[in-house]
N, C-alpha and C positions, 0 to 999 in steps of 0.2 A: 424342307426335304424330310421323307421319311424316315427314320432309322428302324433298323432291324435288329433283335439278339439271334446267338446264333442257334436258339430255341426254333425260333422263327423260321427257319431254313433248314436245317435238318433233316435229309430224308426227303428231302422235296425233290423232284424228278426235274431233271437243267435239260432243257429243249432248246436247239437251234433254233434263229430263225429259219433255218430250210428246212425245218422240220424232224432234222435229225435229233434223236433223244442220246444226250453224252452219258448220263447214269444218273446219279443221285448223291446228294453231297453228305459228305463223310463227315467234314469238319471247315474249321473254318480259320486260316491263318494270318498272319500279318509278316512285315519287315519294317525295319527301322526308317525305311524311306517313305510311310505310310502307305503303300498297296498290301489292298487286300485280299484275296485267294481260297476260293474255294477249294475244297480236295473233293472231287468228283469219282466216283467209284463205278464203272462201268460193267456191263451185264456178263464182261468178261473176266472180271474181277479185277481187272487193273485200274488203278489209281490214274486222273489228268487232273491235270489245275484250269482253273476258269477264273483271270481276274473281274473281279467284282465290277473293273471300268466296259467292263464288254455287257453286263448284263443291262436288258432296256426293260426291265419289269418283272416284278414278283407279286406270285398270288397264289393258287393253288398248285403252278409249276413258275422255276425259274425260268426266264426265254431271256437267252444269249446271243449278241449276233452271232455268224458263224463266219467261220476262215473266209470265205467266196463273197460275201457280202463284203467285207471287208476289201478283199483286194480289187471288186468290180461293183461300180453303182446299179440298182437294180432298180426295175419297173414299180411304183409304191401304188398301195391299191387304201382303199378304207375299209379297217375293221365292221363287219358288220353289225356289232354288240355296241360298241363303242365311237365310232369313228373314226378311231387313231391311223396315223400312215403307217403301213407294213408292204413289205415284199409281196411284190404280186403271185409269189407261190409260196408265203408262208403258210404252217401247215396253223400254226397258232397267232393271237394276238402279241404284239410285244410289249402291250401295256397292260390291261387285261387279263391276258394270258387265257383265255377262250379258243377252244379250237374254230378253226376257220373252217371244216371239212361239211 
């Protein structure tokens, strides 16, 4: 498994997969129960959290599933850079992390 510092991820733009962009990570937290959390800072200036268990790939953007994916199974297509299964209207790869447009 890769590991990351939080050098690594700083400032890097957190992408749904549905393509929704959440903002850019501020910092990078933990709890005693070992989850860890990004602090994502959005283009509205307010602050969400994104645990680390949601994200499916880091490269030159974070890609996170998103809420909707989550609560309903989606159509999986293949990355065309890579191969990888993604939502059939993701706007990016979730491995990757290439745009699909």
């Amino acid at each position: 498994m890769k590991t990351f510092r939080k050098e690594d991820v700083f400032g890097k733009t957190v992408i749904e997969t549905s393509g929704s962009v959440r903002g850019k990570v501020e910092d990078v937290v933990f709890d005693l129960g070992g989850g860890i959390t990004f602090i994502v800072k959005g283009d509205d200036g307010k602050n969400s959290e994104v645990q680390v268990a949601k994200v499916t790939g880091i490269s030159d953007h974070i890609i996170v599933r998103s809420e909707t994916e989550e609560a309903s199974p989606v159509q999986k297509t293949k990355c065309k850079y890579c191969g990888a299964a993604k939502g059939a209207d993701a706007m990016w790869c979730p491995v990757c992390g290439k745009s699909q447009a």
